[in-house]
N, C-alpha and C positions, 0 to 999 in steps of 0.2 A: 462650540457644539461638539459634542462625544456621542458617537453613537457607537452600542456596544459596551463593555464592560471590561475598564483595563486589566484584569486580574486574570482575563481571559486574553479574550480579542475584542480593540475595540480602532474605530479611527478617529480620529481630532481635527478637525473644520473651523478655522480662525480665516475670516472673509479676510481679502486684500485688496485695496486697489491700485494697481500697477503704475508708479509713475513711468515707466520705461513704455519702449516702442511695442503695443501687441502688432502681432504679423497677419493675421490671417483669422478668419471665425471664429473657430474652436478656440481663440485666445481673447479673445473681447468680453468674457465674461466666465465666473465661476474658477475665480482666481482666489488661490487660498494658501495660509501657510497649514501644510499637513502633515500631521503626524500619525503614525502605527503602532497602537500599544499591544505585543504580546505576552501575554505572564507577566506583568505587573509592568513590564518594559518598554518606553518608548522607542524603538531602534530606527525613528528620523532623528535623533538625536544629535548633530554635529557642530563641529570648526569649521567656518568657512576659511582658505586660505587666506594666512596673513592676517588674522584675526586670534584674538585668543578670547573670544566673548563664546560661552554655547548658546544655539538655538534651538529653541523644542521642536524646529517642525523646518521643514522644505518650502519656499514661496514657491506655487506651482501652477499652472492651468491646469483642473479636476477635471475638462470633457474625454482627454485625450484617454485619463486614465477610465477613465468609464468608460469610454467607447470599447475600450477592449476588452475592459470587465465583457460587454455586451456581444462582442465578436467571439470572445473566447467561451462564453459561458457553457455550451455543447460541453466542453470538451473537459473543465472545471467541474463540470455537475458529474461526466461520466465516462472521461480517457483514466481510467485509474494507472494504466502501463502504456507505455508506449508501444505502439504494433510489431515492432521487429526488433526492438530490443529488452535485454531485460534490464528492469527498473533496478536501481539501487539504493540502497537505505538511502542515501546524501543523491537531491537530485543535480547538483552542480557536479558532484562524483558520474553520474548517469552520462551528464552531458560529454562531459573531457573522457571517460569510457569510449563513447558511444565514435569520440571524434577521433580516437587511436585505433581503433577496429576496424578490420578490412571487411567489404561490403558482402555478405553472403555470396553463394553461387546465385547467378541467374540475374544479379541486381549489379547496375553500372556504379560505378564512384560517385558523379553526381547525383542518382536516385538518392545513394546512401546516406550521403553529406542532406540534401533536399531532406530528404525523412526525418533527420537527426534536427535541421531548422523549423521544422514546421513544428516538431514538437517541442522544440523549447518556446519559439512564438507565444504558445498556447499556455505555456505555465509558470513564464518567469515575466515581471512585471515591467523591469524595463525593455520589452519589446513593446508596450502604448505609453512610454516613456516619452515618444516624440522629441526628443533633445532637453527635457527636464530632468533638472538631478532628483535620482529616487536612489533609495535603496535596492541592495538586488535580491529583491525578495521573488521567492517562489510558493507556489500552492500546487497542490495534489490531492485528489481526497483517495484516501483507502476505505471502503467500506461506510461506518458512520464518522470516519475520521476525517477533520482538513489537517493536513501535513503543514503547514508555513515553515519556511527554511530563510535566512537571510545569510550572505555571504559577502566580502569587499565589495565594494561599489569601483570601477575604473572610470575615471571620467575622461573624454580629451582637450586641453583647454584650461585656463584658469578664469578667474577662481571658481573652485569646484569646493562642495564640501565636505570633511574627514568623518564619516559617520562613527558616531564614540561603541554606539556596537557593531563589532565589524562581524559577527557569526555566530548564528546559534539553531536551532532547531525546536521544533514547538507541535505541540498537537491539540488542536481543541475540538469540542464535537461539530459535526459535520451542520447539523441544522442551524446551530447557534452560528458557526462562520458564515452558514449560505443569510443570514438573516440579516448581518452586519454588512455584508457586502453590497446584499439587494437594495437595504435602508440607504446606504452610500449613493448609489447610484441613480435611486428616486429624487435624493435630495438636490442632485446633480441637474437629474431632468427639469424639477421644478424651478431648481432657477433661471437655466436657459429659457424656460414657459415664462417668467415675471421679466424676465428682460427684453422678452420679445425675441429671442434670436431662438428660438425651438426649430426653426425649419433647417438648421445647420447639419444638424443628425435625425435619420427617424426618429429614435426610440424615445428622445425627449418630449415628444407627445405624450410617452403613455405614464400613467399613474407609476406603474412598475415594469419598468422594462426589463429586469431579468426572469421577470414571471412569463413573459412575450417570449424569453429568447431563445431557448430551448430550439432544437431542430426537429428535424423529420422523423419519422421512427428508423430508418435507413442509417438517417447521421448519427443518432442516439447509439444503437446497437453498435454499428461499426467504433466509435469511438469506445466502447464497453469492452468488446471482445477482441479490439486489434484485428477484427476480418474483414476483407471490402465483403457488404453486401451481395454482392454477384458470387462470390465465393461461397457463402453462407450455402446461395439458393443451391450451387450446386452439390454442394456437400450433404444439402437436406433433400433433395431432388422437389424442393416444393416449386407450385404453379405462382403463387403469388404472394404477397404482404398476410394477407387474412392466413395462411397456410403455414407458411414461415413464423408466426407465431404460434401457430397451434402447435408444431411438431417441438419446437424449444420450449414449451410449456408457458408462454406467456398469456397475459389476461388479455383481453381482444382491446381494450378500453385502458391497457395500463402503461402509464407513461415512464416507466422505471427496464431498463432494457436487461439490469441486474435481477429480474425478477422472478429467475426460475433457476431449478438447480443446472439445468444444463449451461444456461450465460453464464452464470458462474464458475462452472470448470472451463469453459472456454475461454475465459478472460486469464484463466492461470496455465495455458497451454501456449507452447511455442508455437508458430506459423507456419504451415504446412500441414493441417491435421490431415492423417492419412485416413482412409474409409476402416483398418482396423481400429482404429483409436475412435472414432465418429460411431463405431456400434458399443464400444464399450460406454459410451458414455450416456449412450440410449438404454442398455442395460443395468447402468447405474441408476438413470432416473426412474425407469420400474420398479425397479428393487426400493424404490424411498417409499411407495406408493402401497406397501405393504403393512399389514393391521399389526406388527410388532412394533411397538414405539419405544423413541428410545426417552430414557427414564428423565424428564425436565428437573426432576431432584440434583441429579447429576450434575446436568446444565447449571442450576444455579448454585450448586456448592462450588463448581471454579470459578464460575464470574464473583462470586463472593468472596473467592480465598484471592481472588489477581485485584482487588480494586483499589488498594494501597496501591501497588505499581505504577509506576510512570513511565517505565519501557518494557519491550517487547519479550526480553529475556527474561525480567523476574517475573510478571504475569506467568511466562510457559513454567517455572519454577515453581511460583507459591500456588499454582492450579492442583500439579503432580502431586507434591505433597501433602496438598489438603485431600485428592482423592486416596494415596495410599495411606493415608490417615482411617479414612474412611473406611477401609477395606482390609484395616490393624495388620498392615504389611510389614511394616514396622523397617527391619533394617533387608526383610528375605529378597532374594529375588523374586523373578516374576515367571513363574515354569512356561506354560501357555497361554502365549495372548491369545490364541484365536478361539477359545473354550472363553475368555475372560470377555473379547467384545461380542462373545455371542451370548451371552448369560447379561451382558448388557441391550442386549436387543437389536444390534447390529449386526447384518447380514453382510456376509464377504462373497463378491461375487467374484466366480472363480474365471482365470484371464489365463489364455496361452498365447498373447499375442507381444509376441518380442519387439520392443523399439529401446532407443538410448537414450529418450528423456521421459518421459512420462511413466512416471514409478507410479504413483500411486493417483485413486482421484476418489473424492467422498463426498457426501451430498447427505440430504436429510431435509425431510418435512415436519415440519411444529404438528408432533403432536400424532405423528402417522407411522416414517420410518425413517432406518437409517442405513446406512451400507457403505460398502468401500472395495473400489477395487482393485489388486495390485497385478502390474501388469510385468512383462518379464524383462530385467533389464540387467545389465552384469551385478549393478547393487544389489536387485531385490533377490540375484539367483543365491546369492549367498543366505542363510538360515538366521545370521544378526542385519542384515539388509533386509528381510523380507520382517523380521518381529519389528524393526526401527520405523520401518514406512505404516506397517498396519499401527504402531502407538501413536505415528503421527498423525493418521487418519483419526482416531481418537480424538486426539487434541486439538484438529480442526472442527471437529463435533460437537466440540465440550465451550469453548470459547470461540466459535468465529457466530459473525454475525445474523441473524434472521433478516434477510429483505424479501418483503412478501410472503411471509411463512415460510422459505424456502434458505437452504444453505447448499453451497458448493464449493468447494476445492480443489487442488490435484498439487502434486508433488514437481515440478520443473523450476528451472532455473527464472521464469518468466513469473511463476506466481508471487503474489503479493510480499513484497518484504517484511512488512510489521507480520503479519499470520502466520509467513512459512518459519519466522524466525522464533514466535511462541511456538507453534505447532512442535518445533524442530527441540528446542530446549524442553517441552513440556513430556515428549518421551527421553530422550536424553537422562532427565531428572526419576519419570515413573521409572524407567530400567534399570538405573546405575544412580541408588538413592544418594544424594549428598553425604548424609548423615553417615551411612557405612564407611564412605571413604574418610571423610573427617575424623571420624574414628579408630579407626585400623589404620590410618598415613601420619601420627600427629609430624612425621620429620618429613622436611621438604623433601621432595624428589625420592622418597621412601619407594613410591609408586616407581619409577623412572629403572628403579631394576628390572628388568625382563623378568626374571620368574613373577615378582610380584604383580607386572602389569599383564601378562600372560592369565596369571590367576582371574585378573579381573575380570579381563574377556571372556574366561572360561562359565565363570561364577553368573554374572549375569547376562549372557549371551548378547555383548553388545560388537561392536567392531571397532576396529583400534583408534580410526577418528572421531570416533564418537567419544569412545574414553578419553583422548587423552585430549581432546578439545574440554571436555571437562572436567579432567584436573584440572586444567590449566584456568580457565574460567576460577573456581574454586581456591586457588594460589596454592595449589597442594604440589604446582610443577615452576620450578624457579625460573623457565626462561621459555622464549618462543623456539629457542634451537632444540632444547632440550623435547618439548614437544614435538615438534616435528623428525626428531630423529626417532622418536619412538610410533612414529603414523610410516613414514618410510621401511620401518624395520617390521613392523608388524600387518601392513597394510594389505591386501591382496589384490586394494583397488585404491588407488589414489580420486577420493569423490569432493 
């Protein structure tokens, strides 16, 4: 049985019956060899030791891993970041991060270690492993995207088996994974339902247990935004639940916590919002709610010019230059961005409020308005800091996603990885067009002169890690020293 679609995501259900000893409930039935196919790949694929036969698939008990599908799903449908740290592209990267970092002010070592466990619990699949060999596959979803990541498997114990793909990274649409997951898990219920053992777990009562499993609106938000609820209310000064949605813009009836522009920039903000940073964000969402709309033509010439891509960097790429295309930019720079996003119909709303992470935050209603606003931080005080964050607000405008009719961003170390890293390349590319430098550099490290990288800066008013991260990108700079000696030399702010 395949459900799902291996070219995509799909999983593979080959029933077994266990001649070996089952222990316990959850193993007396819904025994299978299983396999995960993503992007054409089956990565259950392995060697069991001291064997040289492959096997397509893991012999497993399926309840264990569904029950967690089922325990975990909150936080699968709507933890996009983890609450106190920031996510990284690679979430195995996140984890071993997460586990070398000393624990914030104010938070013990075991709080910190405890936070760093509960969230991998939640997203990496051998924690409802129960002692089964699985792959170490992880899930995240960003936006309409589920992330899958797979990475070595460690077993302790033999025989164990050598999974033939040991790591890779995968992205498929979000509906299409929650549909293959949810099917999995139905199928799971209804066999425990024909074998008679359904009372072992609730949820195998129900027709679809991940459609049941969802939390509270409390669990939902907190899991969205990284805030405890209690912190929410105080930060919004509301009386209660019906209030607390009204002030974030949510539907009174909607079960998506992502659903207004304000969760949205709060999901991409560090922890601790201060009450300056809580009104700018209140003033960002007015300002969407304004009869200037920004142009949908726009919108869909980048998503049209990024949909070859397959990562985050040449989307932010082939967006920019299908827009300076559009606006026969050609190789010039770009004199005024803020005449350029307001002739686009985006309102800049003006900030004097000094903090050190939250550069920027943009938001926008389908159809109504758009805005952005940059707030003051040693980046933005600089004049190629403040034009870098206003294009990247742009670029969050132009390709991030509509949930609810509603879009939101901000500029921190904590926002979305795949978005900040388009957002981030797609002004990179509008300011400092490829094609110029390609042109005028055809000799490696042409650029790596100070006068000529000096010029650069000068020419398109960008800053010097933004250049020279983009030579470098580009192969117009022969080495990582070389680059970096030219961010240290030129830099005024190591960002």
């Amino acid at each position: 049985m395949l459900i799902g679609n291996r070219n995509s995501f799909a999983v593979g259900i080959e029933p077994r019956l266990p001649s070996w000893e089952r222990r316990y409930l959850p193993e007396h039935t819904a025994w299978a060899q299983l396999s995960v196919w993503v992007d054409g790949e089956n990565i259950c694929r392995n060697l069991l030791d001291g064997s040289n036969s492959v096997r397509d698939g893991v012999n497993v008990p399926l309840a264990p891993i569904a029950d967690w599908l089922v325990r975990s799903w909150t936080f699968l449908s709507f933890e996009e970041r983890p609450g106190r740290f920031p996510l990284h592209e690679s979430l195995r990267d996140t984890v071993t991060r997460w586990g070398d970092a000393p624990p914030p002010n104010g938070l013990s070592e075991d709080d910190w270690l405890d936070a760093r466990e509960l969230w991998w619990s939640r997203h990496f699949l051998v924690a409802g492993a129960d002692g089964a060999h699985l792959p170490n596959v992880s899930l995240v979803r960003g936006d309409d995207r589920l992330f899958i990541e797979w990475s070595p498997a460690k077993f302790a114990g033999t025989p164990a088996p050598r999974f033939l793909s040991e790591h890779g990274r995968k992205i498929v649409d979000w509906t299409e994974g929650k549909e293959v997951l949810s099917e999995f898990v139905s199928c799971v219920a209804e066999w425990f339902r024909d074998s008679q053992h359904d009372h072992v777990f609730p949820w195998t009562s129900l027709e679809n247990p991940l459609h049941e499993a969802c939390g509270t609106f409390s669990e939902t938000l907190q899991a969205y935004t990284g805030i405890a609820v209690e912190a929410l209310r105080q930060l919004t000064r509301s009386k209660d639940d019906a209030d607390l949605r009204k002030i974030l813009g949510l539907e009174d009836d909607g079960s998506d916590p992502g659903g207004s522009v304000v969760t949205q920039v709060l999901r991409d903000l560090p922890p601790g919002i201060s009450e300056a940073i809580w009104k700018q964000i209140l003033r960002l969402d007015q300002a969407t709610k304004s009869d200037h709309s920004f142009p949908e033509e726009l919108r869909k010439l980048a998503l049209e010019a990024m949909r070859p891509a397959s990562d985050a960097e040449t989307s932010g790429y082939l967006a920019a230059q299908a827009l300076r295309d559009h606006l026969d930019l050609d190789s010039q720079p770009v004199d005024d961005v803020d005449t350029l996003l307001k002739d686009f119909g985006v309102s800049l709303v003006e900030s004097e409020v000094e903090c050190t992470q939250e550069r920027m935050l943009a938001g926008s209603r389908r159809g109504i308005g758009a805005a952005f606003v940059i707030n003051r931080t040693p980046r933005t005080a600089t004049p190629w800091g403040r034009r870098f964050e206003s294009v990247r607000a742009l670029g969050h405008l132009l390709m991030d996603t509509y949930r609810q009719g509603t879009l939101g961003a901000a500029s921190t170390a904590f926002a979305q990885p795949w978005s900040r890293r388009r957002a981030g390349t797609f002004a990179a590319e509008f300011l400092l067009p490829s094609e110029a430098l390609k042109k005028d550099g055809r000799n490696l490290d042409s650029y790596a002169r100070p006068d000529r990288f000096e010029e650069v800066l000068k020419t398109y008013g960008v800053g010097a890690q933004t250049a020279a991260f983009h030579l470098w990108n580009h192969r117009l700079l022969s080495s990582t020293r070389v680059r970096d000696e030219l961010m240290d030399r030129f830099s005024t702010e190591r960002r």
